[in-house]
C-alpha positions in Angstrom: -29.7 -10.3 26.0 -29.9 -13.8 24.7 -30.9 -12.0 21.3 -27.7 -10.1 21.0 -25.7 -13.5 22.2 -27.5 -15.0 18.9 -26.6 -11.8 16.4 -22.9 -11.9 17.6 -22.7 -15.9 17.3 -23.8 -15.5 13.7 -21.9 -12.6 13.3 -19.2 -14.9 14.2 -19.9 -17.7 11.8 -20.1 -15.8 8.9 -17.0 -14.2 9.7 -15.5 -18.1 10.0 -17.7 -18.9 7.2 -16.1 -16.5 4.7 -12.5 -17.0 5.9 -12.9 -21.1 5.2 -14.4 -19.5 1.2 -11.0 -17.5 0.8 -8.8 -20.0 2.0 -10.3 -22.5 -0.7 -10.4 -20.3 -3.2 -6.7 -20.1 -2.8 -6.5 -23.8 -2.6 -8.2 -24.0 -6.1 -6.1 -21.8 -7.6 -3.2 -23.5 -6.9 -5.0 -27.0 -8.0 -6.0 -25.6 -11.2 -2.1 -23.9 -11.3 -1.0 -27.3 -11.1 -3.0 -28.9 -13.4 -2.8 -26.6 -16.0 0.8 -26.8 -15.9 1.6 -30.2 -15.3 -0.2 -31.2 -18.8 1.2 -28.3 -21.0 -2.0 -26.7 -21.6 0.6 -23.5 -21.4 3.9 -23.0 -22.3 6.3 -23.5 -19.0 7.7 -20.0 -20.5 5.1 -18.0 -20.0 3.5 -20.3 -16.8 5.9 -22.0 -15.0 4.7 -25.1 -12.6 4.3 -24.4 -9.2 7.4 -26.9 -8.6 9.5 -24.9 -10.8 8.7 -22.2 -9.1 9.5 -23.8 -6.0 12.7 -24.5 -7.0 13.5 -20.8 -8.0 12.5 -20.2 -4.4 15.0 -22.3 -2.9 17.6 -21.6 -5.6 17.2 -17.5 -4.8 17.1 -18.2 -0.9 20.4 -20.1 -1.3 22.1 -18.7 -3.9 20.5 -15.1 -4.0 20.3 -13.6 -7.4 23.2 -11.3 -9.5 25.5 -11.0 -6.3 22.7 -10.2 -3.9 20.7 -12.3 -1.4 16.9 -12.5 -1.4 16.5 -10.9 1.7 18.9 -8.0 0.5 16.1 -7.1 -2.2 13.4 -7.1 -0.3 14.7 -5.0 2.4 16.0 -2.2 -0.4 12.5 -2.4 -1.7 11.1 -2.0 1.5 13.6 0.7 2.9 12.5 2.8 -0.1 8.8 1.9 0.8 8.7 2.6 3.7 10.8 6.2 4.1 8.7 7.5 1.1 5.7 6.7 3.2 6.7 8.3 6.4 7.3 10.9 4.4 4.3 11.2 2.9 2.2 10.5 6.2 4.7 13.1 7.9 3.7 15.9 4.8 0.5 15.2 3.7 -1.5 14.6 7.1 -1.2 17.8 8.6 -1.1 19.8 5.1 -4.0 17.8 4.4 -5.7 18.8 7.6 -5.0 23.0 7.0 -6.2 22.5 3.2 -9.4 21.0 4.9 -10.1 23.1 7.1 -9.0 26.3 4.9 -10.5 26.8 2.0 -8.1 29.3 1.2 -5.0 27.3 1.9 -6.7 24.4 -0.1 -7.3 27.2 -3.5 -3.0 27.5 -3.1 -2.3 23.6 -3.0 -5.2 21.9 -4.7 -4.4 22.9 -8.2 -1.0 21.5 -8.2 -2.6 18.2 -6.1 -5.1 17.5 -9.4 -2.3 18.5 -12.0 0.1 15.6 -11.4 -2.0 13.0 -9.4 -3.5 11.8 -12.6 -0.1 11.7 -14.0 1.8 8.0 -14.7 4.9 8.2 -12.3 6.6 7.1 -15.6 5.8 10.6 -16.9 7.8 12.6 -14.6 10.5 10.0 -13.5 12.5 11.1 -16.2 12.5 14.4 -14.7 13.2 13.4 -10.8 16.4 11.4 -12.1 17.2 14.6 -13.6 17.3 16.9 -10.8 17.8 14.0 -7.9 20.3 11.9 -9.7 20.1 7.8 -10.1 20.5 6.8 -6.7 17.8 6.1 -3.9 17.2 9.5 -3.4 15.0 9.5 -6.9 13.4 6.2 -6.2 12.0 7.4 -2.7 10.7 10.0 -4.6 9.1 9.2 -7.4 7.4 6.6 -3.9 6.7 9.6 -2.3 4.9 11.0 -4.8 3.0 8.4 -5.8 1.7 7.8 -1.9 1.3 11.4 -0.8 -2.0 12.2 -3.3 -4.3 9.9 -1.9 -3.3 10.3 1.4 -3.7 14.0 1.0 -6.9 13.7 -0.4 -8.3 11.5 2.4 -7.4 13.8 5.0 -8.8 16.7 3.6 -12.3 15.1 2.6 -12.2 13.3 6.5 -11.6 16.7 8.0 -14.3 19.0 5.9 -17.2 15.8 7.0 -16.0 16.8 10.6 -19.1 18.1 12.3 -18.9 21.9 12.6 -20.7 21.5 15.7 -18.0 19.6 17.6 -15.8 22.2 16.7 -17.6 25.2 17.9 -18.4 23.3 21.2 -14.5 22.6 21.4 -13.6 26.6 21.3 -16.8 27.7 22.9 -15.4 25.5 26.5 -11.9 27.3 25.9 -9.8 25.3 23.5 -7.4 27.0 21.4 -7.4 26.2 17.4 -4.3 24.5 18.0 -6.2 22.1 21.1 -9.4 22.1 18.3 -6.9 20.5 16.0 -5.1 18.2 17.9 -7.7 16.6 20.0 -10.9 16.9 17.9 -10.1 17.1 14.3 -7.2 14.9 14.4 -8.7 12.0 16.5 -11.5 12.2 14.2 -10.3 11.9 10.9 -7.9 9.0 11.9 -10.1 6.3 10.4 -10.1 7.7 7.1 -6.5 8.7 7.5 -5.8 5.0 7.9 -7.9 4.2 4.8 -6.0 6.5 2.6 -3.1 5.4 4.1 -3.6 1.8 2.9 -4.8 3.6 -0.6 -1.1 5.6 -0.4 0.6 1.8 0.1 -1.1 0.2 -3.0 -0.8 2.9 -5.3 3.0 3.3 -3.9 3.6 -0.2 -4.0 2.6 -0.7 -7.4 5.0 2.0 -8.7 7.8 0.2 -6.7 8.7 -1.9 -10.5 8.7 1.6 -12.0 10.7 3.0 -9.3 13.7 0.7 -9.3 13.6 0.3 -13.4 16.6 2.8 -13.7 19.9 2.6 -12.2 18.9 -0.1 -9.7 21.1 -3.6 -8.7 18.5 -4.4 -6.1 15.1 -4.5 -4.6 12.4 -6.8 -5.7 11.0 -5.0 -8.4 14.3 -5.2 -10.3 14.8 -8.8 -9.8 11.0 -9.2 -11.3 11.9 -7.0 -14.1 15.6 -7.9 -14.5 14.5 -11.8 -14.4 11.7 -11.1 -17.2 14.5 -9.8 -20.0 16.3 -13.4 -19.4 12.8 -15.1 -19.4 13.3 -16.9 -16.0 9.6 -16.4 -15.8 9.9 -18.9 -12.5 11.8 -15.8 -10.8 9.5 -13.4 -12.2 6.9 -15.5 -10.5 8.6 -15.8 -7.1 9.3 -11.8 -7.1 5.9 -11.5 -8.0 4.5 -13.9 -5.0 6.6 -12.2 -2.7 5.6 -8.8 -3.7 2.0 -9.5 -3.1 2.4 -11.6 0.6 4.1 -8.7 2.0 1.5 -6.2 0.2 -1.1 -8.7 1.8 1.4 -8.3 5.1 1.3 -5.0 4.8 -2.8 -4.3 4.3 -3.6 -6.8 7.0 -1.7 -5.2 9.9 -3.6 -2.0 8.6 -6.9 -3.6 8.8 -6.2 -4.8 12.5 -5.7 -1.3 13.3 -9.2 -0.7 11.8 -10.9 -3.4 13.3 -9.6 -3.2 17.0 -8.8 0.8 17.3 -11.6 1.9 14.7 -14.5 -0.5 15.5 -17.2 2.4 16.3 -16.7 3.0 12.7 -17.9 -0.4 11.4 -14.8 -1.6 9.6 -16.0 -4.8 7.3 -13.6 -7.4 6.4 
């Protein structure tokens, strides 16, 4: 007993340990930020100072930028986040789960998965705006697109590592395929579900620039690229900052889920 008490006290300082090495790493950055920029070792255009862009902060939290306030960005950004990913949870989950546990249903769906998941969402934007038109409806798609791959591809690989003999114990007491489904496969591939969900979020989030480069008067991936042609790199740098906290927001309620829901798994931070 007073062995395990030991393990999980150490277990406990390295997780404090490592949290203290992340937070000054963070800290140096910003020293070295400073200090690089303060002396002009780079050009303020392409490296602002950290005061300057402080002062964009302020200046877009006050004054908002081209007619719109800061929050007003965001949320567009995130309203067409976060509907393409419901989207693609609400799709690709349980098609996901028939393609894994089919192999014939996965022979009709899995060559059009490969064709365009290696595909730039630049490469068949063009395309969507086509048929979808300029507006939101384009945007969420081209999201939607982007997300639903590897969140496809992590349900079907967490349902075919489900033990076959769980299954067949399942229908040899009674339950139904439909039961088998919903309360063994399901509850067991939630854990990798979750992981390619937070896979689906970066590679979604990272086409959110691409996404609102067309048509677009707000949502913080315009105001990143809109501010770049007028080389205010400071609000390029703020839209940038802001992008990653919430991504960082975003990942780290994920992760809680893992680590309090998903323990048995051994989810490492």
């Amino acid at each position: 007993m007073s062995r395990e008490i030991a393990l999980a006290t150490n277990e406990k300082k390295v997780v404090i340990s490592t949290k203290w090495i992340s937070a000054g790493t963070i800290v140096g950055l910003i020293l070295l930020w400073t200090v690089v920029t303060n002396l002009k070792w780079i050009d303020p255009l392409f490296l602002p100072s950290p005061q300057s862009v402080w002062s964009a902060f302020v200046e877009l939290i006050k004054d908002g930028y081209k007619g719109s306030s800061l929050g007003t960005h965001i949320l567009s950004s995130l309203y067409r986040l976060f509907i393409s990913l419901i989207l693609a949870f609400i799709i690709a989950v349980p098609l996901g789960m028939l393609c894994g546990y089919s192999k014939y249903i996965r022979a009709v769906f899995d060559p059009i998965i490969e064709f365009y998941r290696p595909l730039p969402p630049l490469a068949y934007y063009a395309l969507l705006i086509l048929w979808l038109g300029i507006d939101d409806t384009s945007k969420i798609a081209l999201l939607y697109l982007s997300a639903f791959a590897p969140l496809f591809i992590a349900t079907v690989f967490s349902v075919q590592k489900v033990s076959q003999d769980r299954i067949n114990g399942a229908l040899a007491l009674g339950a139904s395929k439909w039961k088998v489904f919903v309360f063994v496969i399901f509850p067991s591939c939630l854990p990798d579900i979750i992981t390619g969900l937070r896979t689906a979020i970066g590679v979604s989030y990272a086409t959110l620039v691409a996404a609102e480069m067309v048509a677009a008067t707000s949502g913080i991936g315009w105001l990143v690229l809109d501010a770049s042609k007028y080389l205010r790199s400071d609000i390029t740098l703020v839209g940038i900052i802001i992008m990653g906290g919430i991504a960082m927001i975003m990942d780290g309620c994920i992760r809680f889920v893992q680590r309090y829901k998903f323990s048995w798994v051994g989810t490492q931070d």
